[in-house]
Backbone bond lengths (Angstrom), bond angles and torsions (degrees), N, CA, C in turn:
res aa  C-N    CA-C-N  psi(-1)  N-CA   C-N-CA  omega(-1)  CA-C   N-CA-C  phi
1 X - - - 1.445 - - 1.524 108.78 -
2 X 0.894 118.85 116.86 1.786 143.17 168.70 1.453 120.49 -42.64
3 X 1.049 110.75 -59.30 1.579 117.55 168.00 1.468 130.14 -99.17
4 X 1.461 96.42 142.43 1.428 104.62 -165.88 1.862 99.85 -65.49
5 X 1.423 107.05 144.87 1.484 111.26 148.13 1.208 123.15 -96.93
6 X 1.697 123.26 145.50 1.129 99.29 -163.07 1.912 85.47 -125.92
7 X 0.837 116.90 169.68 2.121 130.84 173.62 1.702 86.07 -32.58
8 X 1.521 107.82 146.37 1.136 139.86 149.94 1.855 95.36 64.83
9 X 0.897 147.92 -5.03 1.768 146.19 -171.89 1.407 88.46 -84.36
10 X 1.454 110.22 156.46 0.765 131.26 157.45 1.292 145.95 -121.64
11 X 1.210 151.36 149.72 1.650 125.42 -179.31 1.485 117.67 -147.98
12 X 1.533 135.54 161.33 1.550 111.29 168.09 1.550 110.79 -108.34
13 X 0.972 116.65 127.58 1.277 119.94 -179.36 1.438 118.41 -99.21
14 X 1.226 126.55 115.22 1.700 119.15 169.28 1.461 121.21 -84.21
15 X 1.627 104.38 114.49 1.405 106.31 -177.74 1.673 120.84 -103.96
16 X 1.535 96.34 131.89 1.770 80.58 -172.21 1.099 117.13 -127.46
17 X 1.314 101.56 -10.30 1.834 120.86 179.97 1.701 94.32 -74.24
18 X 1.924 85.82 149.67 1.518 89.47 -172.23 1.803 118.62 -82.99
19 X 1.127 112.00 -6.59 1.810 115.12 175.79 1.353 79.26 -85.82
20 X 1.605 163.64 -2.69 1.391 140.55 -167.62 1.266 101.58 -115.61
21 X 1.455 118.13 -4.73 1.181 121.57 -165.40 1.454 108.33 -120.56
22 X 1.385 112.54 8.99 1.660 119.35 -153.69 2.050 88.02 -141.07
23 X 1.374 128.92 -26.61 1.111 130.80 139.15 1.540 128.14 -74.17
24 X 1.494 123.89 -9.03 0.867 112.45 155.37 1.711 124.51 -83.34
25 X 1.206 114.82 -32.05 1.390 126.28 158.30 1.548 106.83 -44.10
26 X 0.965 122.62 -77.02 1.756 135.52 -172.82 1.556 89.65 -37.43
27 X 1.354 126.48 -72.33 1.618 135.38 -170.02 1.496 95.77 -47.61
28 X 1.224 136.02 -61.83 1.438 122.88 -156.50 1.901 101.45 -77.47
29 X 1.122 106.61 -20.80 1.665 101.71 165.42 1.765 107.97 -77.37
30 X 1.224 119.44 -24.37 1.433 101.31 -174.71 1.712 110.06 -118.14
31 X 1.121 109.54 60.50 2.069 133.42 173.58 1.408 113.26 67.62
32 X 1.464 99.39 37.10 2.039 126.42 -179.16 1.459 87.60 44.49
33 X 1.371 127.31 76.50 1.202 136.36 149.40 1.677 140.43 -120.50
34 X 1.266 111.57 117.66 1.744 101.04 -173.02 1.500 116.64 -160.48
35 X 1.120 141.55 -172.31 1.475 126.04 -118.68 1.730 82.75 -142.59
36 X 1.115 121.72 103.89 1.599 119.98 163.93 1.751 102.52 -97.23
37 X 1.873 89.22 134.97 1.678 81.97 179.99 1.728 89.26 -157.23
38 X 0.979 111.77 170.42 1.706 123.11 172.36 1.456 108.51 -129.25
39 X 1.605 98.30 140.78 1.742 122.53 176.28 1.255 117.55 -88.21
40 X 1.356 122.42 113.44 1.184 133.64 175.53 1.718 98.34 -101.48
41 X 2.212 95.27 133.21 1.360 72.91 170.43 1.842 115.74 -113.23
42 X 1.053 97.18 172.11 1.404 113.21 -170.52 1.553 120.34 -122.25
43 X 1.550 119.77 171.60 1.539 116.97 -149.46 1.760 91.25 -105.67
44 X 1.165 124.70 103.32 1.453 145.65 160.68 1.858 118.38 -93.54
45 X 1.575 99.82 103.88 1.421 101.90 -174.22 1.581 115.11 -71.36
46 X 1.321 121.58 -0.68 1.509 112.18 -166.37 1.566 85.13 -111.12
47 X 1.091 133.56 -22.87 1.793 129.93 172.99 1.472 118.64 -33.28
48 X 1.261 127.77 130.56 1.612 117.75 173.11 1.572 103.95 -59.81
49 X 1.069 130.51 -30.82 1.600 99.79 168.88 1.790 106.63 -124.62
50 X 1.166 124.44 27.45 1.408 136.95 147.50 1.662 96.45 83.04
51 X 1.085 108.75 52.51 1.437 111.78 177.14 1.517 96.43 -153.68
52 X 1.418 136.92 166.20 1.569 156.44 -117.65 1.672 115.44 149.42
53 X 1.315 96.72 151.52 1.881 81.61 -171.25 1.631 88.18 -123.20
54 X 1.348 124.28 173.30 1.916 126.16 155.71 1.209 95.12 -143.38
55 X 1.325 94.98 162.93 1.500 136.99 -174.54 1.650 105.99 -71.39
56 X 1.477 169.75 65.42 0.902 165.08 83.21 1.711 137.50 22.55
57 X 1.076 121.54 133.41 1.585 114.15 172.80 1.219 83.12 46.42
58 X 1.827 110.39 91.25 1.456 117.50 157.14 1.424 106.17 -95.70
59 X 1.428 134.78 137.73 1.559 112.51 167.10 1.740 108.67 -128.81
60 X 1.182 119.63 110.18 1.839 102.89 166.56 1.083 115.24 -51.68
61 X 1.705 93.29 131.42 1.543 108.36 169.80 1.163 115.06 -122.38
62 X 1.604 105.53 129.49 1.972 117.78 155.51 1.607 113.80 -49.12
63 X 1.118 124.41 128.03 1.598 111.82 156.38 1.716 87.36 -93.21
64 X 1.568 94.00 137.62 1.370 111.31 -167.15 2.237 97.84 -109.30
65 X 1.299 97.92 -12.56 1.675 81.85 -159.75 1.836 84.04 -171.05
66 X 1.207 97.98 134.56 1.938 102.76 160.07 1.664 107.97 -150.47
67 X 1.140 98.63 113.41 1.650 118.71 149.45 1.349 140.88 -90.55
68 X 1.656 113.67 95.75 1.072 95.72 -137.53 1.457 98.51 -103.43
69 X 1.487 129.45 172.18 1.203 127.87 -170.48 1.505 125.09 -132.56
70 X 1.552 134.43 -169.52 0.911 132.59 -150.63 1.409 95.45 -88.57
71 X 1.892 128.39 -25.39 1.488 112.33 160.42 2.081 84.81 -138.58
72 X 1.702 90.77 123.18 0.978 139.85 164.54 2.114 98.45 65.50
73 X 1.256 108.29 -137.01 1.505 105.40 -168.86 1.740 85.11 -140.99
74 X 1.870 79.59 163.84 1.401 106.81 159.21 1.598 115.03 -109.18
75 X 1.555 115.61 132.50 1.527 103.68 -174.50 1.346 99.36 -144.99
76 X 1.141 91.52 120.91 1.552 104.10 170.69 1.431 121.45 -82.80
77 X 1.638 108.23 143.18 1.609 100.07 -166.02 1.664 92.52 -150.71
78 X 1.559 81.29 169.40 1.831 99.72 -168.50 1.681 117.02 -137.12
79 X 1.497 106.82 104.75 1.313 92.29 176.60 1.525 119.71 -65.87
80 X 1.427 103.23 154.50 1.704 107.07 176.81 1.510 95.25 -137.51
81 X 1.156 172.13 -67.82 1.052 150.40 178.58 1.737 132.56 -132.98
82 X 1.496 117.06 155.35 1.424 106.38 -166.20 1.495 108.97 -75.35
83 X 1.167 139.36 156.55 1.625 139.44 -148.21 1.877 82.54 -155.19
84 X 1.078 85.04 133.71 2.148 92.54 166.00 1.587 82.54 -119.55
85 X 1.822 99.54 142.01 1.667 134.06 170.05 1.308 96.67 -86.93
86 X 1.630 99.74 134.78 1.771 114.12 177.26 1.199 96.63 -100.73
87 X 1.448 119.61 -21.96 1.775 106.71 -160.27 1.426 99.36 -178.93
88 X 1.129 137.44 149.47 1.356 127.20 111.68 1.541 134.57 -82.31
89 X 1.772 92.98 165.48 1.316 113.19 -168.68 1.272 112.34 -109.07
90 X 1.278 117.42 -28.20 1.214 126.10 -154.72 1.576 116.33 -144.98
91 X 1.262 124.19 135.26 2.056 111.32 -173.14 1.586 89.89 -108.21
92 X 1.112 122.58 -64.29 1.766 140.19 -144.69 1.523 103.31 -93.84
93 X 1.273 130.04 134.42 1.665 106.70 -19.63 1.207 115.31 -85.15
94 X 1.314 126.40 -13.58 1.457 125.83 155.25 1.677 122.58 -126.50
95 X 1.321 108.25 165.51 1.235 131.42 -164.44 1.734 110.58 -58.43
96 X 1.748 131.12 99.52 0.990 110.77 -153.38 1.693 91.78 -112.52
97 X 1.318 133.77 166.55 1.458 114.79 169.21 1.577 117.41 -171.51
98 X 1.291 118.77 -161.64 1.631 105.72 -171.05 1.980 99.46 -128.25
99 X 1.451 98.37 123.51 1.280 98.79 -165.06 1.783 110.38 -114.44
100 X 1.555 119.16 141.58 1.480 106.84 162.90 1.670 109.37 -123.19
101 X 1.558 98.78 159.98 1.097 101.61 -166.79 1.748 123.48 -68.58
102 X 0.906 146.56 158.66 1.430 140.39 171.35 1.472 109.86 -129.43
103 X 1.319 109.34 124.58 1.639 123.53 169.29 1.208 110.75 -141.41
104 X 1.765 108.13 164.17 1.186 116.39 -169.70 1.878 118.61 -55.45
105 X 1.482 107.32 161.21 1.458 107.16 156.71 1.569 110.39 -40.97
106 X 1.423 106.70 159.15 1.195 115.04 156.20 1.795 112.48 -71.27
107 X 1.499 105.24 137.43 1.460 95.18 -174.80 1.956 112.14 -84.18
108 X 1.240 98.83 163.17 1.769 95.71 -157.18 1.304 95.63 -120.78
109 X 1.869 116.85 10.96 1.335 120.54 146.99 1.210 124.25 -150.30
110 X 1.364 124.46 86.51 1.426 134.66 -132.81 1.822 96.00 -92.01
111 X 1.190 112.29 -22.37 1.582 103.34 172.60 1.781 115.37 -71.89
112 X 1.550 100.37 -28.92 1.249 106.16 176.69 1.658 105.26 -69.47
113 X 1.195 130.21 -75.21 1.286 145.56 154.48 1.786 84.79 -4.27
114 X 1.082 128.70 -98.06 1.466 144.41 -167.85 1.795 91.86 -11.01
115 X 1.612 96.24 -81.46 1.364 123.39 -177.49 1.889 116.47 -16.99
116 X 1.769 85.72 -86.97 1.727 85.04 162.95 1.645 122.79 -37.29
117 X 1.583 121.87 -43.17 1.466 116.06 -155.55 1.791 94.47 -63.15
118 X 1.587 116.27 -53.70 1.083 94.02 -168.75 1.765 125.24 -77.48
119 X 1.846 111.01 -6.15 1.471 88.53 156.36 1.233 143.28 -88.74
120 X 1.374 92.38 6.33 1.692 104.85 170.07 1.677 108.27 -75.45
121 X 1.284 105.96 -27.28 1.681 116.11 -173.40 1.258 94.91 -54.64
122 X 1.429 111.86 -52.69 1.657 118.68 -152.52 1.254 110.54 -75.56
123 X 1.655 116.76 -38.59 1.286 117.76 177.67 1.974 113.71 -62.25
124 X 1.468 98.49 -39.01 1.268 82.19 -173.49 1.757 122.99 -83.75
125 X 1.701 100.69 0.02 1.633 112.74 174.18 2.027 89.05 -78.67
126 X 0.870 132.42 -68.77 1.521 122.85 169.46 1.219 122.45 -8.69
127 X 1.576 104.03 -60.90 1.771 118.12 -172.58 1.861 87.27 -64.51
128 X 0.749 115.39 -80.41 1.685 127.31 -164.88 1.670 87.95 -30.92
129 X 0.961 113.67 -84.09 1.580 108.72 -166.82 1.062 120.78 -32.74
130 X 1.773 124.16 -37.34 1.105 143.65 -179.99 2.007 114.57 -60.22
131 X 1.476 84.10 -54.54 1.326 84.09 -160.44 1.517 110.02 -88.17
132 X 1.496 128.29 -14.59 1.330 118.32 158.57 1.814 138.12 -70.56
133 X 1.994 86.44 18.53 1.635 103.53 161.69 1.259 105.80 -77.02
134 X 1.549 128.93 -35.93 1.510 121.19 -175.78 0.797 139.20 -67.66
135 X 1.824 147.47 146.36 1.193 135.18 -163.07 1.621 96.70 -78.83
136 X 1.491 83.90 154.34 1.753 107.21 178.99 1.428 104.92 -136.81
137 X 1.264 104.33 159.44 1.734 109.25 -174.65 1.838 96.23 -81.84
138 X 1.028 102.94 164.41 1.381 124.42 175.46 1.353 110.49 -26.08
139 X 1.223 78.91 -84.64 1.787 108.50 179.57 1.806 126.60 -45.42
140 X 1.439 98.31 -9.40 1.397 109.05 -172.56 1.639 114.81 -80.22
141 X 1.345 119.20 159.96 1.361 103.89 -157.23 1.689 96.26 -89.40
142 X 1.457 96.79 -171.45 1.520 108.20 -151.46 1.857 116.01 -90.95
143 X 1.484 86.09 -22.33 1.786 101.15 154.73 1.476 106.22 -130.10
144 X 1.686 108.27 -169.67 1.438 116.12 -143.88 1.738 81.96 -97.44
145 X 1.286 108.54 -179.93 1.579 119.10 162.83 1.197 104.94 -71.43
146 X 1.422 148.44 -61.90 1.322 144.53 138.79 1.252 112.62 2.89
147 X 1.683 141.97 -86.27 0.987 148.33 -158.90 1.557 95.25 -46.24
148 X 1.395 106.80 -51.78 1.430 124.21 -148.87 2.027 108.54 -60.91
149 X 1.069 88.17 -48.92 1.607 110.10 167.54 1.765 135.39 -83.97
150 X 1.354 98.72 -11.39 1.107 114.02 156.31 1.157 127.47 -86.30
151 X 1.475 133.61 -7.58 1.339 164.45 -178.74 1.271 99.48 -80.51
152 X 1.538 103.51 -68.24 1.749 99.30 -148.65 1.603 97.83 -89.78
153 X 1.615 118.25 12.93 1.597 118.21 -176.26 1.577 84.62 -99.76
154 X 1.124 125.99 -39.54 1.466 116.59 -162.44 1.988 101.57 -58.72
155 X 1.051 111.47 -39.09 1.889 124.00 -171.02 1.262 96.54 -69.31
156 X 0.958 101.44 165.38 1.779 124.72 171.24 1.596 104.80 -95.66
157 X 0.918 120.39 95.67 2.064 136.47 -158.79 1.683 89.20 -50.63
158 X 0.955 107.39 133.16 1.738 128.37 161.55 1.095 116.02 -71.41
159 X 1.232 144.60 86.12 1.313 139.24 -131.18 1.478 96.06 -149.25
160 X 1.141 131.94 120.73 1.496 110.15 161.42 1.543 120.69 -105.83
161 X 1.641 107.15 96.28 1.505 115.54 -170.65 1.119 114.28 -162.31
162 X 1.581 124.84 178.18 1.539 122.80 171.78 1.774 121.05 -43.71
163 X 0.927 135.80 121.56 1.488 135.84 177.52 1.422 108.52 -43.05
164 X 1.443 121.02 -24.21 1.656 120.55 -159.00 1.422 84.47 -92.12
165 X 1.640 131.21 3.56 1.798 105.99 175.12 1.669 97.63 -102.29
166 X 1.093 134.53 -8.78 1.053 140.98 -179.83 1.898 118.20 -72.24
167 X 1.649 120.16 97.96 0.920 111.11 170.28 1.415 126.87 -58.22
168 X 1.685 103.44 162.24 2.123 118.47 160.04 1.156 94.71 -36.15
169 X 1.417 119.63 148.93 1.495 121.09 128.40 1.492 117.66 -52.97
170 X 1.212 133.50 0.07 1.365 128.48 176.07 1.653 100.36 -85.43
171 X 1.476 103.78 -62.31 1.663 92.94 165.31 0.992 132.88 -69.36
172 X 1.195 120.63 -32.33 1.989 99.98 170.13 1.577 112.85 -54.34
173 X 1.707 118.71 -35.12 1.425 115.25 -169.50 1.827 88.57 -68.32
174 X 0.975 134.93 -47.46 1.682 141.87 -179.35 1.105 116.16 -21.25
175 X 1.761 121.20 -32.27 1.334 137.37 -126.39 1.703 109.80 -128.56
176 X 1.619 100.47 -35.59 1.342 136.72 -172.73 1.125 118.95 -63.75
177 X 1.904 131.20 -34.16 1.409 136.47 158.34 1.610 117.23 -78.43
178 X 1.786 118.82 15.00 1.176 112.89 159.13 1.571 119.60 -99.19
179 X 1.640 101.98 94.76 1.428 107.05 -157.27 1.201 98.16 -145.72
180 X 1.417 129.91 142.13 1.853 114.41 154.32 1.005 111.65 -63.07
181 X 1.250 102.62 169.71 1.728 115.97 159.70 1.705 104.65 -122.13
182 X 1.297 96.43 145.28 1.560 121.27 -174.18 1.804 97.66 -37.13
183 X 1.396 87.52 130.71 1.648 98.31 179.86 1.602 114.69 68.47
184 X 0.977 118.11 56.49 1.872 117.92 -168.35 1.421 89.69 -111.29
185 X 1.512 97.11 122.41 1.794 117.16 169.73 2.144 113.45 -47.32
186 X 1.137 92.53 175.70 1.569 108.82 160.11 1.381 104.08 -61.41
187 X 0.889 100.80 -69.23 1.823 105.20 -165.62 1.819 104.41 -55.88
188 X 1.345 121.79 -60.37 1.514 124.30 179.66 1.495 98.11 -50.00
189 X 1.241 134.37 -57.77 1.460 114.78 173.62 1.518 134.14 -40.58
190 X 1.613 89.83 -45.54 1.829 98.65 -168.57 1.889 84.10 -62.98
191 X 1.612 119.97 -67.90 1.543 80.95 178.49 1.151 144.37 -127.67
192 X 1.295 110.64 84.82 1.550 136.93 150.11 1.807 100.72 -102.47
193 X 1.590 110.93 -21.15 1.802 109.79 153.82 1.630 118.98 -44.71
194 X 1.342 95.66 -42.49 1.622 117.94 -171.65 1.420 118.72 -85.17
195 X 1.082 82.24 -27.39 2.412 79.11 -179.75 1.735 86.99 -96.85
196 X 1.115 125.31 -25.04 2.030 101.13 177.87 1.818 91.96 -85.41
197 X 0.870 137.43 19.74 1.444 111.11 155.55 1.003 102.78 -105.46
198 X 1.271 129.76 -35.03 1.412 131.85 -175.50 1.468 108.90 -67.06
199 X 1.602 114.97 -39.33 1.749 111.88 153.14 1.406 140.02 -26.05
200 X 1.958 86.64 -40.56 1.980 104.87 -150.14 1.393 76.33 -93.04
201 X 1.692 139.88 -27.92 1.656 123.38 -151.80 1.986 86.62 -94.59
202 X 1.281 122.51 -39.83 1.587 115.49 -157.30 1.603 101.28 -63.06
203 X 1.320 129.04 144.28 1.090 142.73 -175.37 1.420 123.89 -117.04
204 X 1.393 101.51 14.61 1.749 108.88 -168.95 1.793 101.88 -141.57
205 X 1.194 91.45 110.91 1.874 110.09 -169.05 1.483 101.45 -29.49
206 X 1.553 112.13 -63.91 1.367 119.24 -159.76 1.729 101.96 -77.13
207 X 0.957 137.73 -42.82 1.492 123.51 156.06 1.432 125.35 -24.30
208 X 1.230 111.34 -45.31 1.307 110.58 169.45 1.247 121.52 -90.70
209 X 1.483 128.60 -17.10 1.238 119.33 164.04 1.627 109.30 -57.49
210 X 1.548 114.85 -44.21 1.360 96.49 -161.97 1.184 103.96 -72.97
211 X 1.386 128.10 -34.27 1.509 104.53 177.54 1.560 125.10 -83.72
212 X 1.421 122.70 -1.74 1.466 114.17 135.35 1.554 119.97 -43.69
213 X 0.801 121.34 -53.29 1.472 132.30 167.83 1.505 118.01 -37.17
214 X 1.637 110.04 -49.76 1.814 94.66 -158.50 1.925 73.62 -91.51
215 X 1.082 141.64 -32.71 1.807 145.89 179.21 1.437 98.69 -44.79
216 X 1.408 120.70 -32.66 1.754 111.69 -162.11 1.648 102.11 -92.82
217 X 1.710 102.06 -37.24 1.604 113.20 167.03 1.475 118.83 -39.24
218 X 1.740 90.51 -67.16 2.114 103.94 179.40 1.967 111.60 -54.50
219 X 1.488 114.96 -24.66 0.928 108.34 -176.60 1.829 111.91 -90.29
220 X 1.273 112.03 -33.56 1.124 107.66 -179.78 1.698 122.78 -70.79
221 X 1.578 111.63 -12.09 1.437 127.50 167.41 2.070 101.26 -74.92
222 X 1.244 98.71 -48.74 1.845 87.29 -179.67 1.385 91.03 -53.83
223 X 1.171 136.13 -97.66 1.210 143.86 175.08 1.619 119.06 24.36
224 X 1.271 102.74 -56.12 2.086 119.17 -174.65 1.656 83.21 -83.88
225 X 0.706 112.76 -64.04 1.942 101.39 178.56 1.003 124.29 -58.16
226 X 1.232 133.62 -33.75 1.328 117.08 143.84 1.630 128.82 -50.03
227 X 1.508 118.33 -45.54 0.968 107.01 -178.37 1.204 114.00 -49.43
228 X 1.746 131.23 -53.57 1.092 164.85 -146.28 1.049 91.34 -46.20
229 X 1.407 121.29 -84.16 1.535 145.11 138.29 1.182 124.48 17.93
230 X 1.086 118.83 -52.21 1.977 150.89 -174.32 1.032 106.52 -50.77
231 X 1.807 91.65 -64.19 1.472 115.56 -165.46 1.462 128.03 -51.89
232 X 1.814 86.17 -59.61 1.572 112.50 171.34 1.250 111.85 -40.78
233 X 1.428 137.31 -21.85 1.341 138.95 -156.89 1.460 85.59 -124.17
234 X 0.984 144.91 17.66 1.617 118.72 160.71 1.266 124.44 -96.61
């Protein structure tokens, strides 16, 4: 899988291949839980052509929902926290392995930390309000990706697992303005690609709040231009 997941996003994925379909089985027997991550490769001198791939941007995922179909299913899933791979165990037919959890530092000014979480709240209740003025196709869902993830960061995740994989509510809210917004170009994707890795590598809550922060700013300016845009065309 190509793109990073990052805490609290969600996505539906259609799986049809049979190791995707035979780990999804395994996951819904073990509390619909499993490990989305992407291979970066890297420079290995003993390799026949000196290249090697790793496991990177691990994130646990909920399978939240599967509909399944006449070839393979649709399953919707939810990251809940970033996990670093110690190893694998297993290749065939899929990638099996031993994972620990990763969360932020403890913050070393938790009123500050506090502070930011809820103006990030506000900024991104702004964006939401904002951006469900724009037209959407039919088919599009009924809140934003934003809304959607800002929701399930605000709860305490239903999770059935060790407590130590379970982020702050400071970081899940951290996590929650890595979202498109309705109608997001090639280019705005590739980077909002780039600020959730830069999400999954920062290790300090309030670091990432603030740059959730100036991300919710840059997005809420596309946003008025788009509308702008809208208008002109009505």
């Amino acid at each position: 899988m190509k793109e990073v997941l990052v805490p609290s996003e969600s996505k539906v994925l259609h799986l049809y291949e049979a190791r995707y379909l035979a780990l999804l089985e395994e996951s819904l027997s073990r509390k619909n839980l499993f490990v989305h991550f992407i291979l970066e490769p890297i420079y290995m001198p003993g390799s026949s052509d000196g290249t090697s791939f790793a496991a990177k941007y691990g994130c646990l995922v909920l399978i939240e929902k599967v509909e399944r179909l006449d070839v393979g299913a649709l399953v919707s899933i939810r990251g809940v926290c970033r996990v670093k791979l110690l190893n694998f165990i297993q290749a065939e037919p899929y990638l099996r392995g031993l994972v620990i959890p990763l969360q932020d530092s403890i913050a070393e000014n938790p009123s500050e930390t506090s502070s930011k979480v809820d103006q990030l709240k506000e900024s991104l209740c702004n964006l939401i309000k904002l951006e469900i003025k724009l037209k959407a196709p039919k088919e599009a869902l009924l809140q934003t990706h934003t809304a959607n993830s800002l929701r399930w960061a605000e709860k305490t995740p239903s999770v059935e697992c060790d407590e130590s994989f379970i982020p702050s509510l400071a970081e899940r809210v951290s996590f929650a303005a890595l979202q498109p917004v309705s109608g997001s170009t090639e280019s705005e994707l590739l980077k909002l690609q780039q600020e959730k890795l830069r999400a999954m590598d920062t290790k300090e809550t309030l670091e990432r709040l603030e740059d959730s922060l100036v991300l919710v700013k840059e997005n809420f300016s596309i946003v008025v231009a788009k509308l702008a845009i809208q208008s002109l065309e009505m």
